[in-house]
mmCIF file of the N, C-alpha and C atoms, coordinates in Angstrom:
data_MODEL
# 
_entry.id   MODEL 
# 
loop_
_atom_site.group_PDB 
_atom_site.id 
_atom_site.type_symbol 
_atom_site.label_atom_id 
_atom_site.label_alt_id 
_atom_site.label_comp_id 
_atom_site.label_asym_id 
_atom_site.label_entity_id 
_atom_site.label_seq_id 
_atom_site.pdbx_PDB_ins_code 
_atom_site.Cartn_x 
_atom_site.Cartn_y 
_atom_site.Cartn_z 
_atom_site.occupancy 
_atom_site.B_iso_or_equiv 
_atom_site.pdbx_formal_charge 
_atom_site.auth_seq_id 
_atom_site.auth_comp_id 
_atom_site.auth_asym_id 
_atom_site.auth_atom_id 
_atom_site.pdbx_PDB_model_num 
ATOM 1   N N  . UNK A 1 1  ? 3.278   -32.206 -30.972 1.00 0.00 ? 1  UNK A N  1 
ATOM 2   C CA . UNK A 1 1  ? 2.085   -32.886 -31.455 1.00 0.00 ? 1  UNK A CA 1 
ATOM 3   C C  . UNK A 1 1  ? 0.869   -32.252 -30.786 1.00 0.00 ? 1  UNK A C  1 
ATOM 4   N N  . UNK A 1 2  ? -0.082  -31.837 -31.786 1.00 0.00 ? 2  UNK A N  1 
ATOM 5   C CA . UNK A 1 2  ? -1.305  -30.891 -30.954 1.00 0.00 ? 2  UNK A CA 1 
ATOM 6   C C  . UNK A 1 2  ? -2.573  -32.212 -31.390 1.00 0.00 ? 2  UNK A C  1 
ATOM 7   N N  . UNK A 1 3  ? -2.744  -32.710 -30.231 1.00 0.00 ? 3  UNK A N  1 
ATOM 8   C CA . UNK A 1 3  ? -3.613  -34.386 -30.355 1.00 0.00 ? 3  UNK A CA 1 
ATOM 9   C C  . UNK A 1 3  ? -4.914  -33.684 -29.251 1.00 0.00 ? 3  UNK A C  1 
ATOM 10  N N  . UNK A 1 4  ? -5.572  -35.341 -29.294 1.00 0.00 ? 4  UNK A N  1 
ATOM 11  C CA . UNK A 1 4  ? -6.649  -35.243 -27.759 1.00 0.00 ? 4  UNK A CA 1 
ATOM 12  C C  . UNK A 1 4  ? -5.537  -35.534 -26.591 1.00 0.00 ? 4  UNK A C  1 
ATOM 13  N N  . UNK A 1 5  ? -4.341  -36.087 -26.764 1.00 0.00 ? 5  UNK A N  1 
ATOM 14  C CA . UNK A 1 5  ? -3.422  -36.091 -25.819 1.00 0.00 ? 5  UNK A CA 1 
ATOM 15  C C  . UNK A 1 5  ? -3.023  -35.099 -25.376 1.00 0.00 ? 5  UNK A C  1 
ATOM 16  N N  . UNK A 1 6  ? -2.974  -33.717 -25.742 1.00 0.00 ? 6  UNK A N  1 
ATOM 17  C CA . UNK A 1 6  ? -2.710  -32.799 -25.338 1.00 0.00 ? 6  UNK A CA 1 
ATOM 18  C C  . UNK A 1 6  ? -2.868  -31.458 -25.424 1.00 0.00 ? 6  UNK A C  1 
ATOM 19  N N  . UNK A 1 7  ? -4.146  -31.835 -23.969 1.00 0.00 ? 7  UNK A N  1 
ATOM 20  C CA . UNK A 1 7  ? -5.133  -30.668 -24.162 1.00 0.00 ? 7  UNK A CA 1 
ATOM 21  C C  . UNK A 1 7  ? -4.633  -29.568 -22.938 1.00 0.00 ? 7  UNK A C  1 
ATOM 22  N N  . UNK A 1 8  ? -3.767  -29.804 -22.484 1.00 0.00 ? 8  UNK A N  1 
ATOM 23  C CA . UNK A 1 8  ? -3.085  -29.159 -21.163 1.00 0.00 ? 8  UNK A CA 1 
ATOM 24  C C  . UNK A 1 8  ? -2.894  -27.595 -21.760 1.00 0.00 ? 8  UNK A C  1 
ATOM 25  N N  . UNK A 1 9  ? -3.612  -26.723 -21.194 1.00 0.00 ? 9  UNK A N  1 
ATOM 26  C CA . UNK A 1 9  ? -3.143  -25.484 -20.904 1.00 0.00 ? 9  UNK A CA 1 
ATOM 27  C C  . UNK A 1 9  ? -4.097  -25.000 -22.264 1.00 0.00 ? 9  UNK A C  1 
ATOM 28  N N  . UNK A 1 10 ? -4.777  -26.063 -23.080 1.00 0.00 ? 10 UNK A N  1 
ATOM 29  C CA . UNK A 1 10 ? -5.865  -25.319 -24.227 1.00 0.00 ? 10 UNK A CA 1 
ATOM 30  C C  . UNK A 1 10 ? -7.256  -24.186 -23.620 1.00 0.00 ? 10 UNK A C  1 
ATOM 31  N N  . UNK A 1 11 ? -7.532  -23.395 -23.874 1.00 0.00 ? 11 UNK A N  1 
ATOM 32  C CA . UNK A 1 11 ? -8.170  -22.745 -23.770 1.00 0.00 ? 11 UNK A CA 1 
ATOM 33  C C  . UNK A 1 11 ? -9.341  -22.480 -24.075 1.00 0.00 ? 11 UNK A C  1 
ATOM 34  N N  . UNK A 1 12 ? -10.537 -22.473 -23.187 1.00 0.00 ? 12 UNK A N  1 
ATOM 35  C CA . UNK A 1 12 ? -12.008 -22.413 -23.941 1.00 0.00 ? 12 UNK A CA 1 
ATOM 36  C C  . UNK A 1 12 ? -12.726 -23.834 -23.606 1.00 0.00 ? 12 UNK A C  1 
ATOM 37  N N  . UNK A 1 13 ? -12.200 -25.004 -22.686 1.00 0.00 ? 13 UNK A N  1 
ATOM 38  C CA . UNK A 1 13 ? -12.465 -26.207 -22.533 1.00 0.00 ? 13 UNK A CA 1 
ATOM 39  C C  . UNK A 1 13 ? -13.714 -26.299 -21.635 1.00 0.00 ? 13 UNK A C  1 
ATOM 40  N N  . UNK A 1 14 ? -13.925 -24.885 -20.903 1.00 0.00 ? 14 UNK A N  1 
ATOM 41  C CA . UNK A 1 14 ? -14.799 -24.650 -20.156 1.00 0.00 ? 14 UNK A CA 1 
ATOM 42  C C  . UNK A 1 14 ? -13.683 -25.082 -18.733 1.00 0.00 ? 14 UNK A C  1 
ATOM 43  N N  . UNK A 1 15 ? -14.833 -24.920 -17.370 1.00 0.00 ? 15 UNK A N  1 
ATOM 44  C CA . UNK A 1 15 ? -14.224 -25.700 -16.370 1.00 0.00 ? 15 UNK A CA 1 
ATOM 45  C C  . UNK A 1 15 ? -14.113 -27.326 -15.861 1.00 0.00 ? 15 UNK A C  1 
ATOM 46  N N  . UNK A 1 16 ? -13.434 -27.723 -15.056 1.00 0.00 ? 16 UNK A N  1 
ATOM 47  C CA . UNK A 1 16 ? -13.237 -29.113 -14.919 1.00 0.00 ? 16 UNK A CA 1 
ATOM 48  C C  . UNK A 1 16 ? -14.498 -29.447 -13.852 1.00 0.00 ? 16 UNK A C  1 
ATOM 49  N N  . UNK A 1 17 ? -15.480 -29.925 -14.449 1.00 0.00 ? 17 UNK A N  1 
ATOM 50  C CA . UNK A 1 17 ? -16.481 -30.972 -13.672 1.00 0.00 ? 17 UNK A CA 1 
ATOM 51  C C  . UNK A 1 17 ? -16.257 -31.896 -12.779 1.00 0.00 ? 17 UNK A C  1 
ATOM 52  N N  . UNK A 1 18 ? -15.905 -31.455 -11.315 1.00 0.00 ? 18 UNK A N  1 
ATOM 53  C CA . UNK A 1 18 ? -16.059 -32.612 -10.636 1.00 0.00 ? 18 UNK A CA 1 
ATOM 54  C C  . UNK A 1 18 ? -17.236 -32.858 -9.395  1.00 0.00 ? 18 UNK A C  1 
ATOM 55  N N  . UNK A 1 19 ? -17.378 -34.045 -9.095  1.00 0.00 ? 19 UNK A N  1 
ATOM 56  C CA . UNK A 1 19 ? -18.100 -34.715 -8.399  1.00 0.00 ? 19 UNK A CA 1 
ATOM 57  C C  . UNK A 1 19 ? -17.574 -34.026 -6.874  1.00 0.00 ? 19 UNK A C  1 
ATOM 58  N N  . UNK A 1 20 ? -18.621 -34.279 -6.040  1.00 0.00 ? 20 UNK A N  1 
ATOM 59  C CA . UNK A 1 20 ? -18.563 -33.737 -4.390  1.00 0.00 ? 20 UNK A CA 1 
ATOM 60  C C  . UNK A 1 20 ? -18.483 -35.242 -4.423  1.00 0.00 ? 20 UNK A C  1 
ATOM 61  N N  . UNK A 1 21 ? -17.238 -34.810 -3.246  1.00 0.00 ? 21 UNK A N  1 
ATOM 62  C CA . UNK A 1 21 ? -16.874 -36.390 -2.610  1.00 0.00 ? 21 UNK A CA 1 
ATOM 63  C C  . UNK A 1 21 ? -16.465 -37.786 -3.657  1.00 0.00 ? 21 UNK A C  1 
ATOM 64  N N  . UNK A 1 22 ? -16.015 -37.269 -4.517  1.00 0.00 ? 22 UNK A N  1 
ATOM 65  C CA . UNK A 1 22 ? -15.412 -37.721 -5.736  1.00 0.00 ? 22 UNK A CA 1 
ATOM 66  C C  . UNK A 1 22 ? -14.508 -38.984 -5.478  1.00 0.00 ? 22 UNK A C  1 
ATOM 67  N N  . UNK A 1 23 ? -14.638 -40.324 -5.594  1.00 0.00 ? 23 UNK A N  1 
ATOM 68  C CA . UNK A 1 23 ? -13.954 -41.360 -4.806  1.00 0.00 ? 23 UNK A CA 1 
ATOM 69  C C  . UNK A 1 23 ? -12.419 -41.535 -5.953  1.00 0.00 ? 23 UNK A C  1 
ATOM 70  N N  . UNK A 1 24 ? -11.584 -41.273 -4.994  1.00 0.00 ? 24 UNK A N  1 
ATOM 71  C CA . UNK A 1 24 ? -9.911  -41.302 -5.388  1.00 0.00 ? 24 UNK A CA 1 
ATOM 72  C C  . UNK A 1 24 ? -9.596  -42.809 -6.829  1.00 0.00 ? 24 UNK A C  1 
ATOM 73  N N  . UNK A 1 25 ? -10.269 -43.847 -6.470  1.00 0.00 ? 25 UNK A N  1 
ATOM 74  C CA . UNK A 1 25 ? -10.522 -44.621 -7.249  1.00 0.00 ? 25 UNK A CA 1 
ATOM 75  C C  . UNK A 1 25 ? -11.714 -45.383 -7.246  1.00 0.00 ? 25 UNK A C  1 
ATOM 76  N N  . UNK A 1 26 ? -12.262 -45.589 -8.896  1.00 0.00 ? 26 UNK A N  1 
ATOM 77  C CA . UNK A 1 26 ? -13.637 -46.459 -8.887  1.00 0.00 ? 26 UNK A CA 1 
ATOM 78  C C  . UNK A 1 26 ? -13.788 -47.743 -8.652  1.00 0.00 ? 26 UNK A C  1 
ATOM 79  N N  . UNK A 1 27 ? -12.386 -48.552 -8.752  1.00 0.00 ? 27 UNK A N  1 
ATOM 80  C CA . UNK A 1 27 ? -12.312 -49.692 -8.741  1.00 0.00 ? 27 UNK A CA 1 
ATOM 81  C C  . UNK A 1 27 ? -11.548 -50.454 -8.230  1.00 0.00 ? 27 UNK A C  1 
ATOM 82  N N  . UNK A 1 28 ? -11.532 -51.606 -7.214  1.00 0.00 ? 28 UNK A N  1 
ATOM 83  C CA . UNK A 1 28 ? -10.336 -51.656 -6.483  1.00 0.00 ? 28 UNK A CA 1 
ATOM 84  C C  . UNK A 1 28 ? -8.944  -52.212 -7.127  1.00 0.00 ? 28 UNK A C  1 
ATOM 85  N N  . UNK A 1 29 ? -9.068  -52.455 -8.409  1.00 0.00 ? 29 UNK A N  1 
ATOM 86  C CA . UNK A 1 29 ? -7.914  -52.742 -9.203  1.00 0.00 ? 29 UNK A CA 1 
ATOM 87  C C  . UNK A 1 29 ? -7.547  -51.216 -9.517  1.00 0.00 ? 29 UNK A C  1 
ATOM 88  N N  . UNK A 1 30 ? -8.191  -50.624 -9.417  1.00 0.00 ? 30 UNK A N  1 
ATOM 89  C CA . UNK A 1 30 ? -7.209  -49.256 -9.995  1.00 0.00 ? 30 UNK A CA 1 
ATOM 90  C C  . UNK A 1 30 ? -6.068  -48.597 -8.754  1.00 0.00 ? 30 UNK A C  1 
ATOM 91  N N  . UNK A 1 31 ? -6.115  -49.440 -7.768  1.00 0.00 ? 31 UNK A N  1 
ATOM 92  C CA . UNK A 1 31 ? -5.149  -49.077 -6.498  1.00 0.00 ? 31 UNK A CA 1 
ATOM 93  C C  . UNK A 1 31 ? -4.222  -49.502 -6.426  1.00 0.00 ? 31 UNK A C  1 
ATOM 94  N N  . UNK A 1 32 ? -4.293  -51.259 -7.019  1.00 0.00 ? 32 UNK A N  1 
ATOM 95  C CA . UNK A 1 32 ? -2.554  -51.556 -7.634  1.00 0.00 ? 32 UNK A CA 1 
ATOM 96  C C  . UNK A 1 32 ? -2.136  -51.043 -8.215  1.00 0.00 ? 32 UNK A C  1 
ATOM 97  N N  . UNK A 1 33 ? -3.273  -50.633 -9.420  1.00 0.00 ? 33 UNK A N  1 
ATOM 98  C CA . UNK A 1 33 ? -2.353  -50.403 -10.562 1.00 0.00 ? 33 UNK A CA 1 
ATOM 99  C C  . UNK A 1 33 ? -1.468  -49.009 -10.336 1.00 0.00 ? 33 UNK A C  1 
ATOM 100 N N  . UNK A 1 34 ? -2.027  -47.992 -9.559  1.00 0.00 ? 34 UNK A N  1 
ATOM 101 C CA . UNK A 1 34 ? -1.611  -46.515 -8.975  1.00 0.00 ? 34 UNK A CA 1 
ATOM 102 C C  . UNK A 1 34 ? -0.307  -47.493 -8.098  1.00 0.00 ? 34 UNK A C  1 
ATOM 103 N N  . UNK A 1 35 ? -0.293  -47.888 -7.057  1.00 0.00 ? 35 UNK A N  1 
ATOM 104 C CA . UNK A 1 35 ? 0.180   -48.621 -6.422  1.00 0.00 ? 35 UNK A CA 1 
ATOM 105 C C  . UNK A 1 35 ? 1.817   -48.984 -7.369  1.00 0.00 ? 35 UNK A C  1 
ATOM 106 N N  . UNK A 1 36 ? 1.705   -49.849 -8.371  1.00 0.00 ? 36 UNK A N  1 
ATOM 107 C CA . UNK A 1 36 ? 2.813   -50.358 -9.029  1.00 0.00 ? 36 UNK A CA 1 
ATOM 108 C C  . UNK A 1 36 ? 3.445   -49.115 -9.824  1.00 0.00 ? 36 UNK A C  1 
ATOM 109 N N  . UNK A 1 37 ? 2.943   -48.372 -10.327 1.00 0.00 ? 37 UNK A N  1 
ATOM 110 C CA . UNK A 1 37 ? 3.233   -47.688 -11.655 1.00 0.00 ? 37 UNK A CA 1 
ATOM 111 C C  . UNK A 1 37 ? 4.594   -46.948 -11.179 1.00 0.00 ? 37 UNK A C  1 
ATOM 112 N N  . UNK A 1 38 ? 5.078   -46.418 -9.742  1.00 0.00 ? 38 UNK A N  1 
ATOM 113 C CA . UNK A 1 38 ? 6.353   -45.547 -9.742  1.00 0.00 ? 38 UNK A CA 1 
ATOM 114 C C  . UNK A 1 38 ? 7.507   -46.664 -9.403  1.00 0.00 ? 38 UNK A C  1 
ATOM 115 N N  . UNK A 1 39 ? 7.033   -47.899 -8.708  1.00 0.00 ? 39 UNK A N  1 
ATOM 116 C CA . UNK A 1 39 ? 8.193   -48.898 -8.676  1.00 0.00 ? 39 UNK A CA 1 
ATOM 117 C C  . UNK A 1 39 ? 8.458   -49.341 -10.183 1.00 0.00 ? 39 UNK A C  1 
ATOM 118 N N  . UNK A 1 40 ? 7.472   -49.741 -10.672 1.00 0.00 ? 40 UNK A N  1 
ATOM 119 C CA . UNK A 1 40 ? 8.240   -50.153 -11.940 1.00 0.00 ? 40 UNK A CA 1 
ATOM 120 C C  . UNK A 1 40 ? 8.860   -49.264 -13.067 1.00 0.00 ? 40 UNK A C  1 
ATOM 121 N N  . UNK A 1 41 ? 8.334   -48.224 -13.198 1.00 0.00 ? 41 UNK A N  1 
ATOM 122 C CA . UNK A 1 41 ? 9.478   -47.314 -13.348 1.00 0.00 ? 41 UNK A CA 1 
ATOM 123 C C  . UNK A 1 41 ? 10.565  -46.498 -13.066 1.00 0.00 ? 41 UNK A C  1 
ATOM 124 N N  . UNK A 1 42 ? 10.885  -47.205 -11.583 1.00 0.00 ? 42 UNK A N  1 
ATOM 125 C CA . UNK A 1 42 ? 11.981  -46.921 -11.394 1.00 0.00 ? 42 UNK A CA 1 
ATOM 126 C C  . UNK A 1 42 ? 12.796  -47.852 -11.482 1.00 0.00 ? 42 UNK A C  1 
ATOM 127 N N  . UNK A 1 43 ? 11.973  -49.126 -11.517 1.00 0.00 ? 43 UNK A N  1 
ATOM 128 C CA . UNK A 1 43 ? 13.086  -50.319 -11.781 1.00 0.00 ? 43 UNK A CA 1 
ATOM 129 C C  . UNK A 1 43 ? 13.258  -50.703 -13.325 1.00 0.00 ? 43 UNK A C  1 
ATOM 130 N N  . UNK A 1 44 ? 12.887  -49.480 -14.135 1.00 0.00 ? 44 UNK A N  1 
ATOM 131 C CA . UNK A 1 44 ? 13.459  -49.807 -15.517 1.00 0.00 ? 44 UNK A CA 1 
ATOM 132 C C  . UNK A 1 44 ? 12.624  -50.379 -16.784 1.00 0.00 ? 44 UNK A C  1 
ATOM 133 N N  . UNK A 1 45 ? 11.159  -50.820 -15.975 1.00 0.00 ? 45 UNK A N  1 
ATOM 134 C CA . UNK A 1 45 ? 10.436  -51.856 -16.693 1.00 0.00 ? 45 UNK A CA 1 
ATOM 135 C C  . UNK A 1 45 ? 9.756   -51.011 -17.856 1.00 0.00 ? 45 UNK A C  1 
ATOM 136 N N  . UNK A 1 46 ? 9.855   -49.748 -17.809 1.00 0.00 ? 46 UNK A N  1 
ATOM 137 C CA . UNK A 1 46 ? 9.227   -48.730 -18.771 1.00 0.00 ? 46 UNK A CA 1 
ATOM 138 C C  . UNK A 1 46 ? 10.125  -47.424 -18.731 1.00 0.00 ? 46 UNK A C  1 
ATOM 139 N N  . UNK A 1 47 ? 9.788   -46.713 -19.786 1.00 0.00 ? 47 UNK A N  1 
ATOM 140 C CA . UNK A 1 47 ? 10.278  -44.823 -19.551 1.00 0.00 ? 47 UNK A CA 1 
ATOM 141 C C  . UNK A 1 47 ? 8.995   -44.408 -19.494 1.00 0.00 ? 47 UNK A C  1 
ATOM 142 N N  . UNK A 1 48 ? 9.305   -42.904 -19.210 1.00 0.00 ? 48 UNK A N  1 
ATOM 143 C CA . UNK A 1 48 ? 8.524   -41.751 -19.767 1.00 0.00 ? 48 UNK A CA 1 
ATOM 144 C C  . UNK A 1 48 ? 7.944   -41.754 -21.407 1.00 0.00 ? 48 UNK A C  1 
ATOM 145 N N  . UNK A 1 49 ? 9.196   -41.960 -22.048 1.00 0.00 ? 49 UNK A N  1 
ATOM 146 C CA . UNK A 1 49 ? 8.823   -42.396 -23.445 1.00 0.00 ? 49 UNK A CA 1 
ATOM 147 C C  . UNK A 1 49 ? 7.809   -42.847 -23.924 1.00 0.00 ? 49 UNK A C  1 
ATOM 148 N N  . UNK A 1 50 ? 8.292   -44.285 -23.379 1.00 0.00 ? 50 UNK A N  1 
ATOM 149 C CA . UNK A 1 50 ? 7.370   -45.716 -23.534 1.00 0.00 ? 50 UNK A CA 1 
ATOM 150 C C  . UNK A 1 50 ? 5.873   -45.003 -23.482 1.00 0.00 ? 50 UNK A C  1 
ATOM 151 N N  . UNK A 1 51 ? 5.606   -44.535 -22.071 1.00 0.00 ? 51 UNK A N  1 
ATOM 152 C CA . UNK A 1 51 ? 4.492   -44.206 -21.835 1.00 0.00 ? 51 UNK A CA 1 
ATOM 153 C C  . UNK A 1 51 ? 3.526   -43.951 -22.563 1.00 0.00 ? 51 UNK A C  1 
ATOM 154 N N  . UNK A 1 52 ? 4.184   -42.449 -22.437 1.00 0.00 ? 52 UNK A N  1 
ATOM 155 C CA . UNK A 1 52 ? 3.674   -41.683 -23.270 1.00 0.00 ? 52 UNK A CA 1 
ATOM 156 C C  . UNK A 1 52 ? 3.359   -42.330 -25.097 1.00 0.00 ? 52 UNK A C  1 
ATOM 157 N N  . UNK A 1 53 ? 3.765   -42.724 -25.440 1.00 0.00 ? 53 UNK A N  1 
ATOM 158 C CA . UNK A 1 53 ? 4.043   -43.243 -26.687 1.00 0.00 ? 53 UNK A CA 1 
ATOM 159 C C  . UNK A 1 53 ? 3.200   -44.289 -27.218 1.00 0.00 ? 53 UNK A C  1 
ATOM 160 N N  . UNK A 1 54 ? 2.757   -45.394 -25.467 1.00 0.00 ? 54 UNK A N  1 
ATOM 161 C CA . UNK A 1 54 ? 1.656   -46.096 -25.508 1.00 0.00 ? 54 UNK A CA 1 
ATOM 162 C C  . UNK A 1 54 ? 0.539   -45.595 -25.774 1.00 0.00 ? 54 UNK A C  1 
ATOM 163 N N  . UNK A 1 55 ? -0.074  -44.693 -24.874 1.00 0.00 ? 55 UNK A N  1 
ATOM 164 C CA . UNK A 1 55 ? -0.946  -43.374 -25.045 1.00 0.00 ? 55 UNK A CA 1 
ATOM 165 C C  . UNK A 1 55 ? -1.541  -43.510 -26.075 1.00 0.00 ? 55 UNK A C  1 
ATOM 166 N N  . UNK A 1 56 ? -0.437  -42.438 -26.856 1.00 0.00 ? 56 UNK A N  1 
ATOM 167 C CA . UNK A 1 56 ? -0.480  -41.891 -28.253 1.00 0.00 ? 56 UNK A CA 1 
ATOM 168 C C  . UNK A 1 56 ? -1.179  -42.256 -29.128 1.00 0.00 ? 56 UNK A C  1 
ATOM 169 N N  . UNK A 1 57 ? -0.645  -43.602 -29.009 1.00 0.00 ? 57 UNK A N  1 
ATOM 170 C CA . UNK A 1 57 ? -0.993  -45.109 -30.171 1.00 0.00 ? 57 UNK A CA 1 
ATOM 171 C C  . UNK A 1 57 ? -2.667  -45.243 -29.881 1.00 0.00 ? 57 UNK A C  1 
ATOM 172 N N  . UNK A 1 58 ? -2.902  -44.829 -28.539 1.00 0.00 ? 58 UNK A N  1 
ATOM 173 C CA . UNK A 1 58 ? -4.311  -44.949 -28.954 1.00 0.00 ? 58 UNK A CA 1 
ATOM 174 C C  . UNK A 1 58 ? -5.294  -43.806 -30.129 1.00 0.00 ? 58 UNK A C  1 
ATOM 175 N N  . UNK A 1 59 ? -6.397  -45.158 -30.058 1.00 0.00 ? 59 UNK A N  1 
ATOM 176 C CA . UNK A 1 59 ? -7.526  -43.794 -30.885 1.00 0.00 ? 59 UNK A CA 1 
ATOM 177 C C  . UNK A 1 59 ? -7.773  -43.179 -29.934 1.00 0.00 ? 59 UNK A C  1 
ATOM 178 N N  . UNK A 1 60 ? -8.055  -41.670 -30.756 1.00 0.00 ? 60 UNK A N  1 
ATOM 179 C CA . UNK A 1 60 ? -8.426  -40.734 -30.105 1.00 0.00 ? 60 UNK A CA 1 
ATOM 180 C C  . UNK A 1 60 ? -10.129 -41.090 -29.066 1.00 0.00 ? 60 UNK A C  1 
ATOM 181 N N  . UNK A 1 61 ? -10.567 -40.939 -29.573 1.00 0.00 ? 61 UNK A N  1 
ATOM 182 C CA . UNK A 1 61 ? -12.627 -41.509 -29.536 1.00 0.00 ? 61 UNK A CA 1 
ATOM 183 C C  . UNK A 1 61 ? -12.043 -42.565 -27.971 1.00 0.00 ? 61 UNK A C  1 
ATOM 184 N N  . UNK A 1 62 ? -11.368 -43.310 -27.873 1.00 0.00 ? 62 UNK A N  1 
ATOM 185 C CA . UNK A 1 62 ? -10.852 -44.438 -27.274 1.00 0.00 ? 62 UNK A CA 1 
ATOM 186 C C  . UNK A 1 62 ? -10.274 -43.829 -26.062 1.00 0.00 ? 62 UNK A C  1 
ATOM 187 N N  . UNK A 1 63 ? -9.701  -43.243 -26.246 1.00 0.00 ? 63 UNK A N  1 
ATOM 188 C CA . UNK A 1 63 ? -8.461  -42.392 -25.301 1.00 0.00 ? 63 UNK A CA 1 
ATOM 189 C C  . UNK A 1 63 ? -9.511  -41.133 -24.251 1.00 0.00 ? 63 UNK A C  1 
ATOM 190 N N  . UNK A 1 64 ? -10.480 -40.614 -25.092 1.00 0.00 ? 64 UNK A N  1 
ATOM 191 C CA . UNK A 1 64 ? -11.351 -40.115 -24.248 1.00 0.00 ? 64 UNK A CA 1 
ATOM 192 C C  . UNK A 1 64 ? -12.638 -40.746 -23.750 1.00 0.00 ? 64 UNK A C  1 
ATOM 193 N N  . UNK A 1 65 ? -12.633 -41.714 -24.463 1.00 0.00 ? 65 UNK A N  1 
ATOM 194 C CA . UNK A 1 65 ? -13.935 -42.436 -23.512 1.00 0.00 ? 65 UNK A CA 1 
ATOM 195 C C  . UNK A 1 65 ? -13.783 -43.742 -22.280 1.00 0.00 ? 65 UNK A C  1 
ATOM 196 N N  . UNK A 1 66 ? -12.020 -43.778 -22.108 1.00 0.00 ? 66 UNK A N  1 
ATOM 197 C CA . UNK A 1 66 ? -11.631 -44.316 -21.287 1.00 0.00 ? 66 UNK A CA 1 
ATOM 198 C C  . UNK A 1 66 ? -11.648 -43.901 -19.897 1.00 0.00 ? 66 UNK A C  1 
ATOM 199 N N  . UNK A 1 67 ? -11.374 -44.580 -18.761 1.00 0.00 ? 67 UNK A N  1 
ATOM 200 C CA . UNK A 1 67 ? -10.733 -44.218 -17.812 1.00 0.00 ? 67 UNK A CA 1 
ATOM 201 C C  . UNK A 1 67 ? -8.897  -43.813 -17.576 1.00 0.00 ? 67 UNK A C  1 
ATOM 202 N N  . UNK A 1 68 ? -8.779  -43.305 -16.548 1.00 0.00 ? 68 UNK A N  1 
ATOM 203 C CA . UNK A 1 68 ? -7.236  -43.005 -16.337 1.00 0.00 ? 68 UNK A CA 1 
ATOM 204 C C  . UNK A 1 68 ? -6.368  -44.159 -16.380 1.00 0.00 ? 68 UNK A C  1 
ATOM 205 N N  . UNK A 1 69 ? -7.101  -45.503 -15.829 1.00 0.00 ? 69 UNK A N  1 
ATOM 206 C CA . UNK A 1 69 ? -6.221  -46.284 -15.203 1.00 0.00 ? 69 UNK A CA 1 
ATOM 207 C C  . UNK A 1 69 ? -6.635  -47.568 -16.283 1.00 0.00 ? 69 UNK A C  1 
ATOM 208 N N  . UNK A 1 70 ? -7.185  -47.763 -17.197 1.00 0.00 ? 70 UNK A N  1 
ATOM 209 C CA . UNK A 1 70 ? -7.322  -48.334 -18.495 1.00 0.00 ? 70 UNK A CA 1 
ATOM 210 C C  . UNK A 1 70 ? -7.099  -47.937 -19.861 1.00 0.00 ? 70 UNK A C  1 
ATOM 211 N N  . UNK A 1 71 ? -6.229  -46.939 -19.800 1.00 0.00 ? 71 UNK A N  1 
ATOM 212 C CA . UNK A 1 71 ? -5.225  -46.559 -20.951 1.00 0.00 ? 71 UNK A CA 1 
ATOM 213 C C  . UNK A 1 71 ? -4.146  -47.892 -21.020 1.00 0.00 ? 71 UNK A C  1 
ATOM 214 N N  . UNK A 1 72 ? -3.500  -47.744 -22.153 1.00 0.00 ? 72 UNK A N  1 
ATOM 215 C CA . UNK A 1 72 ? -2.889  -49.153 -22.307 1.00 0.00 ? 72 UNK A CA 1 
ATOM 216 C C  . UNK A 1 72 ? -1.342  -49.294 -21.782 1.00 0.00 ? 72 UNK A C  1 
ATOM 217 N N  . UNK A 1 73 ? -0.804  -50.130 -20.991 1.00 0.00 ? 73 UNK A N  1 
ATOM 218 C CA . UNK A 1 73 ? 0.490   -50.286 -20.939 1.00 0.00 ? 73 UNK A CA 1 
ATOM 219 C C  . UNK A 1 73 ? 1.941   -49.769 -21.718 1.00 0.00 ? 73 UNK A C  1 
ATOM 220 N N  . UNK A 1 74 ? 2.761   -49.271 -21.467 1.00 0.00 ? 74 UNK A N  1 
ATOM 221 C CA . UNK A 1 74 ? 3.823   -48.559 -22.515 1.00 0.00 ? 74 UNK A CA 1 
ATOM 222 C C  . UNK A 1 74 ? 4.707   -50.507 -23.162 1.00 0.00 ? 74 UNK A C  1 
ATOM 223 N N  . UNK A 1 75 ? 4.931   -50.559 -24.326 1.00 0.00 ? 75 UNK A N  1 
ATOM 224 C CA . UNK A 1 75 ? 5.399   -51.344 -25.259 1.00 0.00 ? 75 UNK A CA 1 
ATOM 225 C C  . UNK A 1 75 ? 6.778   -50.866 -24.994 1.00 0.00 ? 75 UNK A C  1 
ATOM 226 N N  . UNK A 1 76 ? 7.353   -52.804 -24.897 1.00 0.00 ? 76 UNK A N  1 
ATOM 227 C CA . UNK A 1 76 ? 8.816   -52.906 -24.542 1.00 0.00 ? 76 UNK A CA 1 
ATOM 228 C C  . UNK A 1 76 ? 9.397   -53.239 -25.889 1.00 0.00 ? 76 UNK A C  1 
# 
């Protein structure tokens, strides 16, 4: 699938813009949520699949004007 999901390794994107002193997270809910995301998939509550698949389902327009950590949950 050649989406806005997957722009990895596209060419011509220019370089990646980042901030000096760039804070690891903006919000202090985004530290659980980093925080939970490898226990519960290891305890089964999602796949890789799922994930990814949640993603997907988004709009595009949506998917890039989001943050990392407010993309939507993977569907059980």
């Amino acid at each position: 699938m050649n989406g806005v999901f997957d722009l990895g390794g596209t060419d011509g994107l220019g370089p990646v813009v980042t901030e000096e002193n760039e804070p690891v997270f903006r919000a202090e809910w985004e530290k659980a949520a980093f925080a939970m995301f490898a226990p519960s998939f290891r305890a089964g509550l999602f796949g890789v699949d799922q994930f990814r698949h949640g993603i997907e389902k988004m709009d595009p327009a949506e998917y890039l004007l989001s943050n990392y950590y407010a993309r939507p949950r993977p569907s059980r």
